[in-house]
Backbone as JSON Lines, residues from 0, in Angstrom:
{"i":0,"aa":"X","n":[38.72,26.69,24.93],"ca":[39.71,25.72,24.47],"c":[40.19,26.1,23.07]}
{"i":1,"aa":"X","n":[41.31,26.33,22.94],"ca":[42.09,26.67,21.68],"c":[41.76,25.24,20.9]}
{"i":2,"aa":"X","n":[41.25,25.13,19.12],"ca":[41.27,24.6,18.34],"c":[42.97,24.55,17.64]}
{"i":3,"aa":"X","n":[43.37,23.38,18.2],"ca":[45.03,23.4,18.01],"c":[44.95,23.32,15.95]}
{"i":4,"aa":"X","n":[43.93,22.63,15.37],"ca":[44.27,22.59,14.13],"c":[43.66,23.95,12.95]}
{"i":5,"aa":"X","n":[43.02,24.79,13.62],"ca":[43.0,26.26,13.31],"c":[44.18,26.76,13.77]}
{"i":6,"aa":"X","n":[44.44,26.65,14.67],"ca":[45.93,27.32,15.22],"c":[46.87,26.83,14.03]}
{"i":7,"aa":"X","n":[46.99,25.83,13.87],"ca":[48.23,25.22,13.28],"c":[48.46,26.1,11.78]}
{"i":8,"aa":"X","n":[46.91,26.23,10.73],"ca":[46.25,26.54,9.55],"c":[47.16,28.12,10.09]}
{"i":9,"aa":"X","n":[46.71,28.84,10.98],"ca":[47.6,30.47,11.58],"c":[48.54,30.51,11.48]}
{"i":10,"aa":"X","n":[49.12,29.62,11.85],"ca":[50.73,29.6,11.75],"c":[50.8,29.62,10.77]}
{"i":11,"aa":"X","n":[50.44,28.72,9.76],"ca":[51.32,28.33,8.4],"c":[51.31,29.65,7.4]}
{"i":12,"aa":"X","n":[49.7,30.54,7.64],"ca":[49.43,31.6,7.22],"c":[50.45,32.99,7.35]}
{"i":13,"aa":"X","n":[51.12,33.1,8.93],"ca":[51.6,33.78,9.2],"c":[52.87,33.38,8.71]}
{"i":14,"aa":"X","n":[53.74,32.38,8.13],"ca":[54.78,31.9,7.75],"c":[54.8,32.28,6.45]}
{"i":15,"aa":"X","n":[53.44,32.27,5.7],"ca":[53.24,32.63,4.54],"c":[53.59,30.94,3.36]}
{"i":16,"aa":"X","n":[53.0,29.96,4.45],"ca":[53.15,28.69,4.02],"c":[51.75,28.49,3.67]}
{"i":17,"aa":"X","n":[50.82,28.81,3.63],"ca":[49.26,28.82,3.04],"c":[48.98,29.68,1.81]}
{"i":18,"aa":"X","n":[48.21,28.85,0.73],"ca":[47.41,29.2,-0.3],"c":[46.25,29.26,0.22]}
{"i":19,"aa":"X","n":[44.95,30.24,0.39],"ca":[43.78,30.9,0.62],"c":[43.15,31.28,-0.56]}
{"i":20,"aa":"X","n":[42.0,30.27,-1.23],"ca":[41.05,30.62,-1.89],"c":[41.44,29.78,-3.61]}
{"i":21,"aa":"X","n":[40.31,29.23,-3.86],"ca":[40.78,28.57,-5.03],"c":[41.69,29.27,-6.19]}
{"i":22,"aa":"X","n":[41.94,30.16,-6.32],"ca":[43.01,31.09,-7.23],"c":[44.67,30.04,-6.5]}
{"i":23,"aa":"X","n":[44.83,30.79,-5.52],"ca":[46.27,30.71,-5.11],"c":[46.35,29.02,-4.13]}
{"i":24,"aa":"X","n":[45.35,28.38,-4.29],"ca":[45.25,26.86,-4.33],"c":[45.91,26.17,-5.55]}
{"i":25,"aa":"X","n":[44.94,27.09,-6.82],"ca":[45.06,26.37,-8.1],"c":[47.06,26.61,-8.43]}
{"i":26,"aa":"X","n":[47.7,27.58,-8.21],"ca":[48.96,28.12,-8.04],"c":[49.77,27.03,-7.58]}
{"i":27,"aa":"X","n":[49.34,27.02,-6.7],"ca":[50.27,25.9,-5.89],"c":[50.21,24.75,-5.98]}
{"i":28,"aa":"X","n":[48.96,23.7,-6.52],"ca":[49.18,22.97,-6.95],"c":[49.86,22.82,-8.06]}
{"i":29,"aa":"X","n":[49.73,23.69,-8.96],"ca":[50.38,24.03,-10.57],"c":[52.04,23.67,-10.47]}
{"i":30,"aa":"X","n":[52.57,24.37,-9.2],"ca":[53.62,24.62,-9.22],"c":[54.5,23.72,-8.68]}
{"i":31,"aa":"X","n":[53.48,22.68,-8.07],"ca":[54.35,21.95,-7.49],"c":[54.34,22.08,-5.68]}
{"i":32,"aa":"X","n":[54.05,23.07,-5.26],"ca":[54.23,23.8,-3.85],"c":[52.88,22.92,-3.23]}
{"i":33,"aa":"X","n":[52.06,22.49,-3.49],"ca":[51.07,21.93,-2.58],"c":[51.17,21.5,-1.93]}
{"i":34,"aa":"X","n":[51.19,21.25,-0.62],"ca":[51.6,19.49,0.38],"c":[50.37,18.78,0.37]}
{"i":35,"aa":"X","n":[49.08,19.28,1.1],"ca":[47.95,19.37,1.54],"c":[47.16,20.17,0.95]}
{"i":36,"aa":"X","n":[46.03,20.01,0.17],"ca":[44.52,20.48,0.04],"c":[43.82,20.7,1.2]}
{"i":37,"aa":"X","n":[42.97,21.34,1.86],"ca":[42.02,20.98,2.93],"c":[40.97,22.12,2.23]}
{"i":38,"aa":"X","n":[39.97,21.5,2.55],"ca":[38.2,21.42,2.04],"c":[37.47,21.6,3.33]}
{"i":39,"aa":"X","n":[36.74,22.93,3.7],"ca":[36.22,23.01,4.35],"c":[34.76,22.16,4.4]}
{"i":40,"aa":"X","n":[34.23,21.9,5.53],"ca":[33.22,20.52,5.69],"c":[31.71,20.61,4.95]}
{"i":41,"aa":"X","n":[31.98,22.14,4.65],"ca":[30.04,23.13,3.81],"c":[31.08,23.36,2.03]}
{"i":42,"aa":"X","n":[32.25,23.08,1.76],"ca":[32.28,23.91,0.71],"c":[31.27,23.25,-0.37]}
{"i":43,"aa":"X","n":[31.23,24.0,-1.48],"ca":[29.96,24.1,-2.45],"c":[30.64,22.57,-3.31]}
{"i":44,"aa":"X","n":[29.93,21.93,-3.77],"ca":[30.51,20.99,-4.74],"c":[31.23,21.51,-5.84]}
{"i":45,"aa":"X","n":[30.75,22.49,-6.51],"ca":[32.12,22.81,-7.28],"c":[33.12,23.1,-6.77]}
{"i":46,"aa":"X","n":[33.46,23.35,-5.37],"ca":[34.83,24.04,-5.47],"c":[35.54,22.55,-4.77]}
{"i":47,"aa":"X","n":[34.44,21.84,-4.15],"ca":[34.84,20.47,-4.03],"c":[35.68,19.69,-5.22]}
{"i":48,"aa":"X","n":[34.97,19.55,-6.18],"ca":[35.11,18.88,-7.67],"c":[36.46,19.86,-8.12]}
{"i":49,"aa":"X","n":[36.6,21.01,-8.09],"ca":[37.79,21.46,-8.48],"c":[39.09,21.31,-7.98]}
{"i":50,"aa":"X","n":[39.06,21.6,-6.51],"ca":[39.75,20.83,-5.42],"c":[40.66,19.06,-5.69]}
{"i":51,"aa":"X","n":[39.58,18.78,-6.03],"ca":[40.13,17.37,-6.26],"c":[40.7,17.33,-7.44]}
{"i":52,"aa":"X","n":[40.28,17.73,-8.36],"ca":[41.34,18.01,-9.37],"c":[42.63,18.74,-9.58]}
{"i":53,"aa":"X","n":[42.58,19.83,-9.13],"ca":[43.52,20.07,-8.61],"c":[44.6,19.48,-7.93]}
{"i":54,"aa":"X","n":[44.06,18.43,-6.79],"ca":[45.3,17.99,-5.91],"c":[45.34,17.01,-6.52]}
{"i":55,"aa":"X","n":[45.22,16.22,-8.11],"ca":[45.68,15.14,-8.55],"c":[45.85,13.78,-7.6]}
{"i":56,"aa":"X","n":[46.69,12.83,-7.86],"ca":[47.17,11.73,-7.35],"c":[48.41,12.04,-6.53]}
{"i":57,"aa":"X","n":[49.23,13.6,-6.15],"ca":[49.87,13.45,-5.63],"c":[49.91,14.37,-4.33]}
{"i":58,"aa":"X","n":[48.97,15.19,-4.27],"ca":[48.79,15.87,-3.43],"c":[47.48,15.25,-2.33]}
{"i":59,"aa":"X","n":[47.95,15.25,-1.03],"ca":[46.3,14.42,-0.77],"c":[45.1,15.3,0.18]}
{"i":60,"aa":"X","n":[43.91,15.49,-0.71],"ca":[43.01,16.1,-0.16],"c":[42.01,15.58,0.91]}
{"i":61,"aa":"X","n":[41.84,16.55,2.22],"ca":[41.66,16.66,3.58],"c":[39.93,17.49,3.38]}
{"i":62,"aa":"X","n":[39.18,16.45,3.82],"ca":[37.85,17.4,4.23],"c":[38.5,17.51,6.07]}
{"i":63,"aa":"X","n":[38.34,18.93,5.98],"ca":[37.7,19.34,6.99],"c":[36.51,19.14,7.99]}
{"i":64,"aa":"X","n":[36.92,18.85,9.68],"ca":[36.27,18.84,10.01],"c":[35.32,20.06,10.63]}
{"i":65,"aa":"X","n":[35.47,21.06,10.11],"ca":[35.53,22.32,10.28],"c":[34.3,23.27,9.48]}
{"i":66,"aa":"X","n":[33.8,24.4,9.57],"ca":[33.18,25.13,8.33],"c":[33.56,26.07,7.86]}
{"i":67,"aa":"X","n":[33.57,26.94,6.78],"ca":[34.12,27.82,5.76],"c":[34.33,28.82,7.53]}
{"i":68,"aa":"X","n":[33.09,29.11,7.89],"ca":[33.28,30.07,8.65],"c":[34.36,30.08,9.51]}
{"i":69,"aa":"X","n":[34.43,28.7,9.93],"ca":[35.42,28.43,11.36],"c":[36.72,28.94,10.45]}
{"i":70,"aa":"X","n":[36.69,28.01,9.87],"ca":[38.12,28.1,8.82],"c":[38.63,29.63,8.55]}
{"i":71,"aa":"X","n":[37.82,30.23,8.14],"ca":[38.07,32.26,7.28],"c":[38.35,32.35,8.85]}
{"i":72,"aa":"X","n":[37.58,32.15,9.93],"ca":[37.77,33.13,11.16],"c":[39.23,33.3,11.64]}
{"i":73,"aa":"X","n":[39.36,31.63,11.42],"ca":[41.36,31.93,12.1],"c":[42.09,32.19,11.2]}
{"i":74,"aa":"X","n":[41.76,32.46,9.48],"ca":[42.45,32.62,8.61],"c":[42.1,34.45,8.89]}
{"i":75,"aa":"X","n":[41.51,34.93,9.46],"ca":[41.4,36.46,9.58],"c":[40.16,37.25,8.36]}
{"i":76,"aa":"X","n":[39.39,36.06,8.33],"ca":[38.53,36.22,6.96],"c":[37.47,35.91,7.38]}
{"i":77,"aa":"X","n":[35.97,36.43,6.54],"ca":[34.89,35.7,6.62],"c":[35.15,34.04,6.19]}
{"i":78,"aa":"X","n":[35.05,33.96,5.19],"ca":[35.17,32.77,4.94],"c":[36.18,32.31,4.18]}
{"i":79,"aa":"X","n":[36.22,30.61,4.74],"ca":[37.77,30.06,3.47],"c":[36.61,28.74,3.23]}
{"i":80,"aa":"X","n":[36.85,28.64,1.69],"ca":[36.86,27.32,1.59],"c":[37.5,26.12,1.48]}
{"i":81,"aa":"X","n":[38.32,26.61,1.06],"ca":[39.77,25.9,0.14],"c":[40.87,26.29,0.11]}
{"i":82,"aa":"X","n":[42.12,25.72,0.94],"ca":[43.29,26.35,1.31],"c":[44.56,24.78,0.86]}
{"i":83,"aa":"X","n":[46.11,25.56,0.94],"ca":[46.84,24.08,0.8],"c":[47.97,24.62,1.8]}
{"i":84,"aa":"X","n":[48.29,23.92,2.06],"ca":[49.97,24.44,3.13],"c":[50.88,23.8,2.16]}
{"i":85,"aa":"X","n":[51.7,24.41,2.62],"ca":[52.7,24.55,1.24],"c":[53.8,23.73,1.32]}
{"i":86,"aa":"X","n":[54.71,23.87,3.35],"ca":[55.7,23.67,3.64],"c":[54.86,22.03,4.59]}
{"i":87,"aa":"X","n":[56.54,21.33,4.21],"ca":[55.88,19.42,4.89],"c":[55.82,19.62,6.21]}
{"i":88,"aa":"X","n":[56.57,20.08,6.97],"ca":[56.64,20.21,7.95],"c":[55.21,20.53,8.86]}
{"i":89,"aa":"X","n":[54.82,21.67,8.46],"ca":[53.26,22.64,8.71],"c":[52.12,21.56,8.19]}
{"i":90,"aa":"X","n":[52.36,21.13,6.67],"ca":[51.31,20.25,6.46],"c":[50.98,19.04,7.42]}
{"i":91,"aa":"X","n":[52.26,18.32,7.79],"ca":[52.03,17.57,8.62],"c":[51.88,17.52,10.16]}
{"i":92,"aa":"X","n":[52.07,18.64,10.63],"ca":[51.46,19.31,11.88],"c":[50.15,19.44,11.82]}
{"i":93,"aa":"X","n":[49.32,20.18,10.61],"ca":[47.81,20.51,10.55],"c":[47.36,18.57,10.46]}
{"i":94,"aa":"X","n":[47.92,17.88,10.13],"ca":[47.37,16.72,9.69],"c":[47.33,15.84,11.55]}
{"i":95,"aa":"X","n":[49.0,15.76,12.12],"ca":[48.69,15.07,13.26],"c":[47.44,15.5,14.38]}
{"i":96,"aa":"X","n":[47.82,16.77,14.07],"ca":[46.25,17.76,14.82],"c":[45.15,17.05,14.59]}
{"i":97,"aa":"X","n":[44.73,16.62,13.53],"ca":[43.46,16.09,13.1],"c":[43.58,14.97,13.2]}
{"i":98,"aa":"X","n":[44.92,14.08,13.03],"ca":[44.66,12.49,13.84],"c":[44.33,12.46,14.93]}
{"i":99,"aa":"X","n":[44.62,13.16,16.26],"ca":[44.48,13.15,17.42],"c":[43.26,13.32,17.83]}
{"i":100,"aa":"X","n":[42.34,13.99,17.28],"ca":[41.19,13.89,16.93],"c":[40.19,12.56,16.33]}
{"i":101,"aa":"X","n":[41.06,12.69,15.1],"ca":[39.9,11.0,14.74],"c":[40.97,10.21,14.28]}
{"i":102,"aa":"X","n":[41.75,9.68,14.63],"ca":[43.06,8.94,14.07],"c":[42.5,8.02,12.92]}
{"i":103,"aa":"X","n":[41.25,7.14,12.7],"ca":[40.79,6.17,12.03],"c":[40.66,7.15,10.65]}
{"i":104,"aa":"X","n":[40.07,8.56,10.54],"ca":[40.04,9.27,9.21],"c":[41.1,9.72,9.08]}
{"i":105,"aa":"X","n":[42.57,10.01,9.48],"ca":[43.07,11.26,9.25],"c":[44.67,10.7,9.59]}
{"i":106,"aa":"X","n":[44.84,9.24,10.27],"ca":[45.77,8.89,10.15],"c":[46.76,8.19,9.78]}
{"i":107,"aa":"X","n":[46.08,7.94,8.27],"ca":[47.04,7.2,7.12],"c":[47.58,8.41,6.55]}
{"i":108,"aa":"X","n":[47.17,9.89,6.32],"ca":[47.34,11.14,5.6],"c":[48.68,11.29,6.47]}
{"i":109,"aa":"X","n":[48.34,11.52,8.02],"ca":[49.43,12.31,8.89],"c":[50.46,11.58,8.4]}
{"i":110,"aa":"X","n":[50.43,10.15,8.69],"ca":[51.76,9.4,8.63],"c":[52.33,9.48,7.62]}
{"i":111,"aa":"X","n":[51.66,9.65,6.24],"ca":[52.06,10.14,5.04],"c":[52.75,11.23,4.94]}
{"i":112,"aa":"X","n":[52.62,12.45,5.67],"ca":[52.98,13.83,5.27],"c":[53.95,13.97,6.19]}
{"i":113,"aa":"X","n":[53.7,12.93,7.23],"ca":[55.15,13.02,8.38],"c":[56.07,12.65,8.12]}
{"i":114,"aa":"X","n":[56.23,11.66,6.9],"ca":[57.39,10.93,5.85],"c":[58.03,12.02,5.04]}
{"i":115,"aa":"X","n":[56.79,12.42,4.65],"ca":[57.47,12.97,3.44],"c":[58.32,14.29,3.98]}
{"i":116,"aa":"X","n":[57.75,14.78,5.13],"ca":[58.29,16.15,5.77],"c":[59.7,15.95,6.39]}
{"i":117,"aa":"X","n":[60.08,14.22,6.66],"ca":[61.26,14.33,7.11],"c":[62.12,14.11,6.32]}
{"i":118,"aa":"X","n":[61.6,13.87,4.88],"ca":[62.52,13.52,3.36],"c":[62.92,14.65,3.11]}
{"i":119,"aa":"X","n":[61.96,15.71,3.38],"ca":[62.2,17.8,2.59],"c":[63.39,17.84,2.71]}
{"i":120,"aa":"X","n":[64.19,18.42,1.84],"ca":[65.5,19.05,2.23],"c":[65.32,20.48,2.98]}
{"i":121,"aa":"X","n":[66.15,20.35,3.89],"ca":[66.28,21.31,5.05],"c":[66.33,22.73,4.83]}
{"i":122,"aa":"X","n":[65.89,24.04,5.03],"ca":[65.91,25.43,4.06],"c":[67.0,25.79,4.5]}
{"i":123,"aa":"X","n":[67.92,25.99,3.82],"ca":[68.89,26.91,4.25],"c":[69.23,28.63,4.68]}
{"i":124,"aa":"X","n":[69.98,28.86,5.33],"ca":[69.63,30.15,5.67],"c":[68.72,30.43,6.69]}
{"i":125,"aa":"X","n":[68.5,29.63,7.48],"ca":[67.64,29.51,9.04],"c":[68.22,29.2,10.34]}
């Protein structure tokens, strides 16, 4: 059975809509580009504690139900701990994935990022 919300994390990777690894996390939150944090379900408390700082009050951070390992495997890596999707659209795809799953944890976030993804202005040139 395909894990549709690893799949989803692939895509965004292959779009080149994913930050991989607290460096190019910390980037994207910096910049503004964050949509989504997600926290793999083993990461270490510091990179937890950094994580959250990082995604401030406006970015909203996602534990994973997942482990570093699962996570790096579909990212093409040993391990990930800490990744952000960048684009609303993707963020809120990885998010309904995970309501459908546990809607009671994960679906005040989706409905959140499903708002905001239909506010994005549209990319042009597509």
């Amino acid at each position: 059975m395909t894990d549709t919300v690893l799949a989803a994390l692939g895509l965004a990777l292959r779009g080149g809509n994913l930050a991989v690894g607290e460096e190019p996390v910390a980037e994207a939150c910096r910049t503004g580009k964050a949509r989504v944090v997600l926290l793999a379900s083993d990461a270490a408390g510091n990179t937890a504690r950094r994580a959250t700082r990082l995604a401030g009050e406006n970015v909203p951070l996602v534990l994973l139900p997942r482990d570093k390992s699962q996570v790096g495997f579909a990212l093409g890596r040993a391990s990930c701990a800490v990744a952000a999707v960048t684009e609303p659209g993707l963020a809120a795809l990885v998010l309904s994935r995970l309501a459908e799953e546990e809607k009671a944890r994960y679906g005040q976030v989706a409905a959140l990022l499903e708002g905001r993804a239909r506010q994005a202005p549209e990319k042009s040139g597509r």
